[in-house]
N, C-alpha and C positions, 0 to 999 in steps of 0.2 A: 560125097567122098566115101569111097570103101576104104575098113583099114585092113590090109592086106599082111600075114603074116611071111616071115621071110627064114629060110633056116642058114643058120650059119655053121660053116665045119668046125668052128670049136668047140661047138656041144653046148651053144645058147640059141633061144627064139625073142626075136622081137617082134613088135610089132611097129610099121609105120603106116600113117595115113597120106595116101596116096593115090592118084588116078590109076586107072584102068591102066591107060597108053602108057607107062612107066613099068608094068610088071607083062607087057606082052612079049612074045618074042621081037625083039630088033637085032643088028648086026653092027647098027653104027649108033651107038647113043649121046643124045646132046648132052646130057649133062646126068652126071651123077649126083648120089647125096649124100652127103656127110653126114653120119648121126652124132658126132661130138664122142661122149662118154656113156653109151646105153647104160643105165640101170641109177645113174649120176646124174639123170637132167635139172634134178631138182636145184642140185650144189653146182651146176655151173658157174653158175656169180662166183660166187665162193670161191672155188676151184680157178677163177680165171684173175683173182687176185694175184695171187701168189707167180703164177706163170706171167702176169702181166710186169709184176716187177722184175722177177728174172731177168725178163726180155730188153727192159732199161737200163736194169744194171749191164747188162751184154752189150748192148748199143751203145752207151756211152762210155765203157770200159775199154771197148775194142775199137772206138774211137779216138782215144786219149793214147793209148800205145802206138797209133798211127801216128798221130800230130806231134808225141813226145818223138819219137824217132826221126823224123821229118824236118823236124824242130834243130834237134843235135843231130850235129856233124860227127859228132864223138860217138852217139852208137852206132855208126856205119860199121858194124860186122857181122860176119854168118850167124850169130845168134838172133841178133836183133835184123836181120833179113827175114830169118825162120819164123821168127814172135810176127812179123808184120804177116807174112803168109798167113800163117794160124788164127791170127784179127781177121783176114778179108774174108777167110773161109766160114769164120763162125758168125760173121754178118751176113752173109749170103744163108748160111745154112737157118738161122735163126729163122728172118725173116722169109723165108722160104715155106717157112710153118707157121709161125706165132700171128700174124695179122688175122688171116683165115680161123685157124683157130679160136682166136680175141671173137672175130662176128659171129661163127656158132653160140657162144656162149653168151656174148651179151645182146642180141640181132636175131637170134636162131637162122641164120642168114646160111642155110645150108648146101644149097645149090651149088655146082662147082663143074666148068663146063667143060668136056671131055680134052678139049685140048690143054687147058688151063691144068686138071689133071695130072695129063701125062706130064706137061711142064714142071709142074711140082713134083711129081715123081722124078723125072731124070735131077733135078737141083738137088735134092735130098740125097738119093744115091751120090750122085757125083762128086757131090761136096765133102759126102761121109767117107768117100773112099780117100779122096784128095785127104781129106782132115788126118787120115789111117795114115796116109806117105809122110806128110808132116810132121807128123810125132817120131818118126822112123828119122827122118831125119836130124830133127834136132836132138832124139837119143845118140846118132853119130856125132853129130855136135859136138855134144855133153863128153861122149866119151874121148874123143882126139882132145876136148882139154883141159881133162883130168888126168889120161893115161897118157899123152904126147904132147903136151902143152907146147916145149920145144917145135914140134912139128907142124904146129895147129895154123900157122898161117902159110906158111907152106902148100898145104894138103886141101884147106881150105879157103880158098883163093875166093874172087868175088866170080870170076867168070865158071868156076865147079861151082858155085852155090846157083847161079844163076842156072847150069846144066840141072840140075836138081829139079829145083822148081819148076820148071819147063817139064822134068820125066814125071813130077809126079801130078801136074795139069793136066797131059796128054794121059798118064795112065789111066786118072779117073775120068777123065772124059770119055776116052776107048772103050776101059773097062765095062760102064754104063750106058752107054749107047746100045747095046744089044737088046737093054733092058726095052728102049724105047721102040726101037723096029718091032721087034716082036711083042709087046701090048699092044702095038695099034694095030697088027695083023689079027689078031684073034677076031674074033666073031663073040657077039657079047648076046645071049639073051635068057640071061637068071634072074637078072638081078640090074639093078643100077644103086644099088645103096648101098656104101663101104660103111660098117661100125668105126669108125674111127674119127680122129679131129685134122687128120690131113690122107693123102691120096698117097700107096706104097705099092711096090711092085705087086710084092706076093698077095696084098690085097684085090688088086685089079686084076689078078691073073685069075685070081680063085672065083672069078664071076662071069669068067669067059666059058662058051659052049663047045669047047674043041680039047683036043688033047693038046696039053700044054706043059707034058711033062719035061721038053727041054728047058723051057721058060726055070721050070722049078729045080732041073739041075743044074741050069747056068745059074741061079741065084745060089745056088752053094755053094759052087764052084769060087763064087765071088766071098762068099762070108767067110768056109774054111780057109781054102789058097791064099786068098788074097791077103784076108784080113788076120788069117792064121799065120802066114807065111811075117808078117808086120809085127805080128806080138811077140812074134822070135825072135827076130833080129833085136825089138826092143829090151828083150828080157836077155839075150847075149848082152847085148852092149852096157844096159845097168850092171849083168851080175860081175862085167870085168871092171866096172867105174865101182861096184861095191868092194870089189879086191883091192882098187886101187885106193882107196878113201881107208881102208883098216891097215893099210898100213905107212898111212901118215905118222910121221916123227912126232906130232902133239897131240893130244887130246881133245884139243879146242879147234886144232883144224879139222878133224875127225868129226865132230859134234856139227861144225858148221857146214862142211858140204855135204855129211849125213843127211841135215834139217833140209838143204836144199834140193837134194837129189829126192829125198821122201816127200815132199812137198810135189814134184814134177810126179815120181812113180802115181800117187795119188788122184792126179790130174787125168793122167794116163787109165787108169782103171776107171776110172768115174765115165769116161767115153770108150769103154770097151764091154764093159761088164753088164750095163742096161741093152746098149745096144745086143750084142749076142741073145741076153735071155728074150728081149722082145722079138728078135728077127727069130727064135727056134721057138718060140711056145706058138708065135704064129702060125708058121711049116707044120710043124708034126701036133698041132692042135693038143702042148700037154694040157694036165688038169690044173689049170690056172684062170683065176674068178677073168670075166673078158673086161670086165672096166679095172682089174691091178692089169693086165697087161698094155691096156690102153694108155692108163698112167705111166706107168715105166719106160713106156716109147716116146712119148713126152720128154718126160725126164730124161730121156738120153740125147734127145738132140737141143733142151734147155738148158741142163746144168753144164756141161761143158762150157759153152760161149758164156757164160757168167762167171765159172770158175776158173776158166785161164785168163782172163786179164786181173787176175786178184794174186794169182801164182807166180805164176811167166812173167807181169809187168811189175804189182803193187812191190811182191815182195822181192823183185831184182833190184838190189842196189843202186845201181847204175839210175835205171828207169825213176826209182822215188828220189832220188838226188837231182835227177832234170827237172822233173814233176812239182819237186816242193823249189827250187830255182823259180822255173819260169813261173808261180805263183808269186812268189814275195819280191821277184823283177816288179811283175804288175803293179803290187802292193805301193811299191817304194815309189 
């Protein structure tokens, strides 16, 4: 075995031990390789603690918002529609990353086979974008009823909710699909080793032997427009739900849909703010250590699915009144 050095554009070298036939030139390759967290192998275990619980907490938190809802009749409404979308999306999106992940670190199981790849790439995009419409949405939610309570079933029928859902399925599915034509069109022969612990567009791009700069300005395209064009509407719609919450006639109801709306904004930057700085230190290779951005990209498609079924579900009324119900039904 030679160990073959490989240079990456974010201004690090590693080194992996590898065959010959893996760093020659090819166009179609069977399989890539994950390195996990270069410069981190030693704390894998370690490191895989912590994401492994996450990922249970997520799994069985965004499972229990499913069954609670399901369960009651009473939460049949466009909130508790949007909560259930946001569960399917952050189970898909989880598990789309964390299994794979879990065998790098505990398996060093790194192999990952070109199609399986792009697979996880398009689920990752797709989902992330879908997860982007879904917060867009239930900020509309939120704000028809706060600020038109009167109007809010009206406006928000099941069959507009259901239109929803369906636009912003099809948006992320549309949107992301370009991702996937055009990675597998490229010609690959740099590299087959992505530094990371799952397969990402701008990573698969950047190891292809062609010019690929639409690749890299459709991927803006999508993070500015898209996902900028989402943080607006969500940051409209809070700052008129923030007007309308100051001037509540009491105090107490001020303080309490204050705590709720801050709790949700929260939720909201926690899935905007990792994502961004991961997807731009990547692109334009700032100066940022390559195992903190590899954490942070973790962290952005981890803590989300963990922290909205604690937000959105634990702390909705509604939901921990089913919740502690259909417990002490059993009980009894």
């Amino acid at each position: 075995m030679q160990e073959t050095p490989f240079s990456l554009r974010v201004g690090h070298r590693l080194p992996y031990s590898m065959s010959d036939s893996n760093t020659t030139d090819f166009t179609n390759p069977s399989t890539f390789i994950l390195l996990g967290i270069p410069g981190l192998e030693a704390a894998h275990v370690w490191i895989s603690i912590p994401f492994c619980t996450m990922y249970i907490i997520a799994i069985l938190g965004n499972f229990t918002i499913l069954f609670v809802v399901k369960k009651e009749l009473s939460l049949r409404a466009p909130m508790y529609y949007f909560l259930c979308m946001l569960a399917i999306t952050d189970l898909v999106l989880s598990t789309s990353t964390v299994p794979k992940m879990l065998s790098i670190f505990w398996f060093n199981s790194r192999e990952i086979d070109f199609s399986a790849c792009l697979t996880q790439l398009y689920f990752i995009h797709c989902f992330t974008v879908m997860e982007s419409g879904i917060l867009v949405a239930m900020a509309l939610d939120r704000y028809v009823a706060i600020c038109h309570p009167l109007r809010h079933s009206t406006i928000l029928t099941n069959p507009m909710v259901a239109k929803i859902g369906l636009a912003v399925v099809l948006r992320g599915g549309m949107l992301v699909l370009p991702y996937l034509v055009l990675t597998r069109q490229w010609p690959y022969c740099k590299s087959n080793i992505i530094p990371d612990t799952y397969c990402t567009h701008i990573a698969v791009v950047k190891l292809a032997c062609a010019d690929t700069h639409i690749s890299s300005y459709y991927g803006l395209f999508v993070v500015f427009c898209v996902r900028g064009l989402d943080m607006f509407f969500i940051a409209l719609s809070y700052t008129q739900i923030l007007r309308a919450i100051f001037s509540l006639p009491t105090k107490d109801a001020r303080l309490k849909t204050f705590g709720t709306c801050g709790s949700h904004l929260c939720s909201i930057l926690a899935f905007y703010i990792p994502s961004l700085f991961s997807s731009l230190a990547y692109r334009f290779g700032l100066n940022v250590a390559l195992h903190f951005r590899i954490l942070i990209g973790n962290v952005s498609l981890l803590v989300p699915p963990t922290l909205n079924p604690i937000i959105y579900g634990v702390r909705t009324k509604q939901i921990r009144d089913r919740l502690l119900r259909l417990f002490t039904h059993k009980e009894n």
